[in-house]
C-alpha positions in Angstrom: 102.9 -97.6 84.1 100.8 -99.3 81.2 102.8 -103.1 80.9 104.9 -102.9 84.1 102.7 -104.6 87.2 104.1 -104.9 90.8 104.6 -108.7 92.0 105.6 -107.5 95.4 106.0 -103.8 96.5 110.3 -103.5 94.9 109.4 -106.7 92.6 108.3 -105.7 88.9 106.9 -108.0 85.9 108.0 -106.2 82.6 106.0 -108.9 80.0 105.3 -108.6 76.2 102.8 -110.7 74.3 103.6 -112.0 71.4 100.4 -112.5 69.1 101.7 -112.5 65.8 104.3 -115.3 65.6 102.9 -118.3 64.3 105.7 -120.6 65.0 107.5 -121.1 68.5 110.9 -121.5 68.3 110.0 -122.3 64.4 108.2 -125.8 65.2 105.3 -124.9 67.9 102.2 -123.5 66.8 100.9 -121.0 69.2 97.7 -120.3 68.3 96.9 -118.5 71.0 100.4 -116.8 71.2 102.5 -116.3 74.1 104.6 -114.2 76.9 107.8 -113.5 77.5 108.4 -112.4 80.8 111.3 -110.1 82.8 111.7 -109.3 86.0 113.0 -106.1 87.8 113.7 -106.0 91.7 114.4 -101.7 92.8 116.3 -102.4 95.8 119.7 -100.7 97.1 120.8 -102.5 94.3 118.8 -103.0 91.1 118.9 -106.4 89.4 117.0 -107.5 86.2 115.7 -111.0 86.0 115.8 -112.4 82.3 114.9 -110.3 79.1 112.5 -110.6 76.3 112.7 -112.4 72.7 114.7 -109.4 70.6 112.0 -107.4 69.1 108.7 -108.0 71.6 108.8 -105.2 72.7 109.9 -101.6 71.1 109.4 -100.1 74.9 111.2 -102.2 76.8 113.8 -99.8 77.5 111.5 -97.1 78.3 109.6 -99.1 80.9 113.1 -100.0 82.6 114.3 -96.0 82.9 110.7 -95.3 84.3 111.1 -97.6 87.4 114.5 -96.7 88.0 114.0 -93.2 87.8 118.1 -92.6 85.9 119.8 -95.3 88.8 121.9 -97.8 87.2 120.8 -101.1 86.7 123.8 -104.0 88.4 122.8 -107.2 87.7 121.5 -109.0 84.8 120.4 -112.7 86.5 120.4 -114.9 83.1 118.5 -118.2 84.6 118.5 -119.3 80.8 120.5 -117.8 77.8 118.1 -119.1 75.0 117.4 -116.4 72.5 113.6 -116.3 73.5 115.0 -115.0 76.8 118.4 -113.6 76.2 117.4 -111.5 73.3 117.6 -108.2 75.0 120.9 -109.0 76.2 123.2 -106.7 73.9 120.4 -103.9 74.0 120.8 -104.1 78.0 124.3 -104.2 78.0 124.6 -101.4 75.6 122.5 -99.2 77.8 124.4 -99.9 81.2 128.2 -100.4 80.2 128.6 -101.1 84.2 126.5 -104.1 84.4 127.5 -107.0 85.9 126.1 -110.7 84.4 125.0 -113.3 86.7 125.1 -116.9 85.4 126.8 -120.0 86.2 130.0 -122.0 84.3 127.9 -123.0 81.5 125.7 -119.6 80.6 129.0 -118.0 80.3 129.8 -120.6 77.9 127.2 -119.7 75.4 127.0 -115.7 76.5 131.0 -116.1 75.4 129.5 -117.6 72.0 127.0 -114.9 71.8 128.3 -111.7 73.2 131.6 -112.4 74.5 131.5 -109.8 77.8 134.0 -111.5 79.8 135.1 -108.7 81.9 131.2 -108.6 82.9 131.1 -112.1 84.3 129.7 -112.9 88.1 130.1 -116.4 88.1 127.6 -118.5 90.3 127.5 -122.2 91.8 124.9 -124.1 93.6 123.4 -122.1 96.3 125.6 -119.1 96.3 123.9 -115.6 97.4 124.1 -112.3 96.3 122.6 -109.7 98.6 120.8 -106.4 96.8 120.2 -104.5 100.5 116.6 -105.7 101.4 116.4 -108.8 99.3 118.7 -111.6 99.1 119.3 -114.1 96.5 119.9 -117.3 96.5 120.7 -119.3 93.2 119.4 -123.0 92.3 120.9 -125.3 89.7 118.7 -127.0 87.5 120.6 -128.4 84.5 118.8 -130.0 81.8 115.1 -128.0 82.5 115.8 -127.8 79.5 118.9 -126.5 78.3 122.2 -127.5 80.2 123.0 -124.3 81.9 119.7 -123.7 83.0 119.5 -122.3 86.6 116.5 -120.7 89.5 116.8 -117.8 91.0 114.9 -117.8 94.7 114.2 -114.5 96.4 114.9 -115.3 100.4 113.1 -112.5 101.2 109.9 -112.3 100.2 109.6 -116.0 98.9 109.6 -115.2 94.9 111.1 -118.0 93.2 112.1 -117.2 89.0 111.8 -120.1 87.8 112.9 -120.0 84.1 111.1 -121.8 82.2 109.8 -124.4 84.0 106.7 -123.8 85.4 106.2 -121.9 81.7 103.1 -122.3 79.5 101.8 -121.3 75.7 99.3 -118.6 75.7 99.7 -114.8 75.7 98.9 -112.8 79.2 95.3 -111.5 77.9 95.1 -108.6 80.9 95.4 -111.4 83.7 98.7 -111.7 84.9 98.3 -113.6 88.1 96.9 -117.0 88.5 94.1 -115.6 90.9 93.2 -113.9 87.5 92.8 -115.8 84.9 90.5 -118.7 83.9 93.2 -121.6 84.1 91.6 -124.9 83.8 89.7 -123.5 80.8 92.3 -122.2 78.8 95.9 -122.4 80.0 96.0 -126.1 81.8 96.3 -127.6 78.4 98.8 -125.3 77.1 100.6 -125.7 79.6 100.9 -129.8 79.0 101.5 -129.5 75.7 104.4 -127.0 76.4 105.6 -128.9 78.7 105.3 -132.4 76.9 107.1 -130.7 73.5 109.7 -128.4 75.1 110.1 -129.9 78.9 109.1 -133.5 78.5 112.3 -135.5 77.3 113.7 -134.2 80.5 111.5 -135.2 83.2 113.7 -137.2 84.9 115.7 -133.5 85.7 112.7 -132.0 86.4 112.2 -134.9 89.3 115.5 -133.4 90.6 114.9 -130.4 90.3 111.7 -130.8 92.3 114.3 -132.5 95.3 116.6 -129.7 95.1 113.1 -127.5 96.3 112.3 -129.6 98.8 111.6 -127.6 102.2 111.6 -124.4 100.7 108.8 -121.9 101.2 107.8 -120.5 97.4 105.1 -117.8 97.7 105.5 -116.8 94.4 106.4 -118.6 91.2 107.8 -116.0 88.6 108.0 -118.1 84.7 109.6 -116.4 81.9 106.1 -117.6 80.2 102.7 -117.5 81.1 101.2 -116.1 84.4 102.6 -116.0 87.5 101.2 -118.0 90.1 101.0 -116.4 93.9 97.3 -117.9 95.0 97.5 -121.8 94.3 101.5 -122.1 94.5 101.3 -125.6 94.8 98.5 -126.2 92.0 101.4 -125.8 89.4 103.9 -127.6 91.6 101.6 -130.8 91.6 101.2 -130.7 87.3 105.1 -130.0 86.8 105.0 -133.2 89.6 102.5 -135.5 87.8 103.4 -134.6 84.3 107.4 -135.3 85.1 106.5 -138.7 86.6 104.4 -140.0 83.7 101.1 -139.9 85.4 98.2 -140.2 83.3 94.4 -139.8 83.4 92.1 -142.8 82.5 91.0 -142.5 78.7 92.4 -142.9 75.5 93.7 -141.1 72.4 93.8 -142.8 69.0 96.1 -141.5 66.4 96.4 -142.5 63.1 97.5 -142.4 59.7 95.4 -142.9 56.6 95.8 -142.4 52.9 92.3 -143.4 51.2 90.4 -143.9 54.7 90.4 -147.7 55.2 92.6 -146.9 58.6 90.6 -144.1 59.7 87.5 -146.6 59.6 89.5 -149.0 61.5 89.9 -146.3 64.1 86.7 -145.2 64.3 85.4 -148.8 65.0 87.6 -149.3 68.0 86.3 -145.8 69.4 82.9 -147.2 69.2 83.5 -150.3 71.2 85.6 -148.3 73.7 82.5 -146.7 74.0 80.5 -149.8 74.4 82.5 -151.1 77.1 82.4 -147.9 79.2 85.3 -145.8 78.1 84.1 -142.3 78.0 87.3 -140.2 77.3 88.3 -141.2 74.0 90.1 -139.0 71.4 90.7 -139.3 67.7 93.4 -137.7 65.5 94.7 -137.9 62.1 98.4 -137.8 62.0 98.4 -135.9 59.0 95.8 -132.8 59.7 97.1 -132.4 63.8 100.3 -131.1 64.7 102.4 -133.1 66.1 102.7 -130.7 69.7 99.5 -131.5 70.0 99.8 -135.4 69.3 102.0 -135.3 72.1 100.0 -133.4 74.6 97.2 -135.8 74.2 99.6 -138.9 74.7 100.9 -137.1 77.9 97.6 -136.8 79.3 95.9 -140.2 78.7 96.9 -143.6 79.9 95.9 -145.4 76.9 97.5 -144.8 73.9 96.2 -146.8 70.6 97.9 -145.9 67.3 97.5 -147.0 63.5 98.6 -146.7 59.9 98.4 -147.3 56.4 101.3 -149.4 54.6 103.8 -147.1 53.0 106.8 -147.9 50.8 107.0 -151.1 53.4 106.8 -148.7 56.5 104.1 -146.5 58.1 102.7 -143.2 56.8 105.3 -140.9 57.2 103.5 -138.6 59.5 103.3 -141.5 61.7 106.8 -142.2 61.4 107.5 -138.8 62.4 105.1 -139.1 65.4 106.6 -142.3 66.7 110.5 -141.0 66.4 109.3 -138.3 68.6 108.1 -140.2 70.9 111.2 -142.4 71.1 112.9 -139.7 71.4 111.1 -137.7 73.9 111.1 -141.5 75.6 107.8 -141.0 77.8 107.2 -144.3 79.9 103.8 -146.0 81.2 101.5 -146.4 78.9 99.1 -148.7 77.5 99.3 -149.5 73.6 97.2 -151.0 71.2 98.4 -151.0 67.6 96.5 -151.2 63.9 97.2 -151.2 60.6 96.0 -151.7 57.3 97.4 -152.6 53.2 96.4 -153.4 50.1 99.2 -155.4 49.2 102.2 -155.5 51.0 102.1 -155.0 55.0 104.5 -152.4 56.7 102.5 -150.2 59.2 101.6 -152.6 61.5 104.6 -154.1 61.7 106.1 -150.9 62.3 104.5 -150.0 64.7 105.0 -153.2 66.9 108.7 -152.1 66.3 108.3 -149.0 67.9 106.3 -150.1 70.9 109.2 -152.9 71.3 111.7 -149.6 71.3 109.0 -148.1 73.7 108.2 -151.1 76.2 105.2 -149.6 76.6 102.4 -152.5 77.6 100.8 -153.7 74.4 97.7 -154.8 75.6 97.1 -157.1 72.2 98.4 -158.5 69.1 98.8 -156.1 66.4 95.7 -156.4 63.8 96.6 -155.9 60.4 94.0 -155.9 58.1 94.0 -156.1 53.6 92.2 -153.9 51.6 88.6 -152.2 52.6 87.9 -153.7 55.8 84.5 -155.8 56.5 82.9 -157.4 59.3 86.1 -159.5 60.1 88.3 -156.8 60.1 86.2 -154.9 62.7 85.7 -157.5 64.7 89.3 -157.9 65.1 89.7 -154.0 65.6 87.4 -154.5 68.3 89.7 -156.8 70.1 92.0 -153.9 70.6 89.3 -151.9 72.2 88.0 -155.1 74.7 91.6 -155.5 76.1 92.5 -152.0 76.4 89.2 -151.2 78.2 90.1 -154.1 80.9 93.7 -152.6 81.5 92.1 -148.8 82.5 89.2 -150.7 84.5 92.0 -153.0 86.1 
C-alpha cells in the first residue's frame, strides 16, 4: 500500500511528511520539512512502534487496518512521549480499547499528564523483553536523548534497533526511505548536524552513554522516528552521532557577527581575507541578525574555529548576539578555538561581552579581544588581522 514500505518481511514503516510547517517544535525552521515516522511489527502479536505528530496524516488509521487485515493491535512501544511522536496516542487508543502501553516509570509519568490510561500500563526497566511469537524485544534506557524518559527499543530478532530520536534528522522522506536511497552527504548530512546540534546537542554527554549501553550489540537496522532509515552503512550514522556527541570538529572556521551600520561586518570580512591569506580555506560568514540561530549552531558544531563579533549596544552586544551566545552557554559545547571582535562609536560593550562569554565558555581564545572606535581604518584592520594570524596557527598546529 501507497505510504506503508516493508523494513523487514513482518516490520512496516508507516511515515508522513510534513511539508507545510514552517516551524519545528515552534523554534526550528525546516525548510525542507520533515518525517515523522511509526513503526508496525505483524507477528503472533502485533505491536506499534511510536505514532505520528496529531494531524500528519488523515490515513493513518486506514494504513494500520490494511496490514492487520481486522486483528487487534497489543502493544503501543512509546520510546518517547513528545507530542511530535505521541500525537496519535488518544486516536490509537480510541480505536483498540484492549491495547496495552509500553513505556518505562517516567513515560507513564507524562502519559498520566496527558491521557491518564492507567489500567493500560506495561511498565518496562532496563533490558526487560517482551516476546511477540517470532520477534523478541528487548528494551534500552536512554534518559536524557533528549527528554528524561526517553528509551530504545532493539528487535533481537532480526537486528532492527528503534531508536527514537536519536539517530533523527530535518528533511522530509522525498520517495527514498532507506539510506541506500537517498543522496545523504548532499542533502541530509547537514540536517542532520543541525538537528542534532539544536535538539540533541546539550546532551551529548548522554548520548556518550547511550552509545556504551550499545556496545557489542549487532544493529542491522536503525529505525528513527525522523528521517531515513539506515540498513546499508549502519555504522556511517553511528560514527556522526559518535563524533558530533564528543565535540569533534573539522579544520575551518565560521565567523559570526553582529552589526548595526556595517563597521563590524567590515571587521569581519577583513579577518576572512587574511584567513585566506594564510591558507585557511573553509571559512564561513554569518550575520547574526539575517541567519537563524539553528543554523548558527550547526556551523559552530562543525568547525573547530569559532571567531565572533559585535557592535556596542546599550553597553552589551547586539542582542542577536546576545541570544546566540546564551545558547551556546546553554547548550555548553566544549573544544573550540575563539577569536573575539568588536566595534563602538562611543562607549565599548560587545567586545567586552564577548570575552565574558568565552570566560563562561573556556573555550581557547587564541588572542586578545580587538575592539575597535568608529569606522575602522588601516589600524583597525591590521589589528583584526591579528585574530586571523593566531587562529590560523592553532588549526595548522
Amino acid at each position: 500500500m501507497h505510504n506503508t514500505v516493508k523494513v523487514t518481511d513482518k516490520i512496516y514503516w508507516l511515515g508522513a511528511n510534513d511539508r507545510r510547517t514552517h516551524l519545528f517544535e515552534n523554534m526550528w525552521p525546516i525548510p525542507n520539512g520533515v518525517s515523522y515516522n511509526s513503526y508496525l511489527i505483524i507477528d503472533e502479536k502485533i505491536a506499534l512502534v511510536d505514532t505520528l505528530e496529531f494531524g500528519s496524516s488523515d490515513d493513518y488509521l486506514e494504513k494500520i487496518e490494511n496490514l492487520i487485515d481486522g486483528k487487534p493491535i497489543d502493544y503501543l512501544i512509546i520510546n518517547h512521549m513528545e507530542p511530535d511522536h505521541s500525537g496519535a496516542v488518544k486516536t490509537i487508543v480510541e480505536k483498540y480499547p484492549n491495547i496495552k502501553l509500553v513505556g518505562n516509570l517516567k513515560t507513564f509519568k507524562i502519559v498520566d499528564s496527558y491521557f491518564g490510561y492507567k489500567e493500560k500500563q506495561y511498565q518496562v526497566e532496563d533490558g526487560d523483553e517482551l516476546s511477540l511469537g517470532h520477534h523478541k524485544l528487548k528494551f534500552v534506557m536512554t534518559p536524557w536523548v533528549h527528554w528524561p524518559e526517553t528509551m530504545m527499543t532493539y528487535d533481537l530478532t532480526e537486528k532492527v534497533l528503534f531508536s527514537g530520536d536519536a539517530f533523527g534528522t530535518f528533511g522530509s522522506l522525498d520517495g527514498g526511505i532507506f539510506d541506500d536511497e537517498i543522496e545523504f552527504e548532499e542533502y541530509y548530512q547537514v540536517e542532520m548536524r543541525r538537528y542534532f546540534s539544536n535538539i540533541v546537542g546539550k546532551y551529548s554527554n548522554m548520548v556518550q552513554k547511550a552509545f556504551k549501553k550499545l556496545e557489542g550489540i549487532d544493529v542491522k537496522y536503525i529505525c528513527a522516528t525522523h528521517g531515513p532509515i539506515w540498513r546499508t552503512d549502519v555504522n556511517k550514522v553511528l560514527s556522526l552521532y559518535d563524533r558530533w556527541s564528543k565535540f569533534e570538529a573539522e579544520n575551518g572556521v565560521v565567523i559570526i557577527y553582529g552589526s548595526m551600520y556595517g563597521n563590524t561586518a567590515k571587521l569581519a570580512d577583513c579577518i576572512a581575507r587574511k584567513l585566506s591569506e594564510e591558507g585557511i580555506k573553509r571559512i564561513r560568514i554569518y550575520d547574526a541578525s539575517k541567519t537563524h540561530l539553528s543554523y548558527l549552531i550547526n556551523e559552530i558544531w562543525q568547525y573547530k574555529g569559532v571567531i565572533l563579533g559585535s557592535c556596542a549596544y546599550n553597553s552589551g552586544m547586539l542582542p542577536t548576539m546576545e541570544n546566540l551566545t546564551r545558547n551556546l552557554e546553554h547548550i555548553g559545547l566544549k573544544n573550540r578555538y575563539l577569536g573575539v571582535f568588536g566595534s563602538y562609536s562611543w562607549n565599548g560593550g560587545g567586545a567586552k561581552a564577548l570575552f565574558k562569554f568565552q570566560e563562561n565558555m573556556n573555550w581557547d581564545l587564541v588572542v586578545d579581544p580587538v575592539d575597535t572606535r568608529g569606522i575602522p581604518g588601516n589600524e583597525s584592520f591590521e589589528r583584526c588581522e591579528t585574530i586571523a594570524k593566531a587562529m590560523a596557527e592553532k588549526l595548522k598546529t
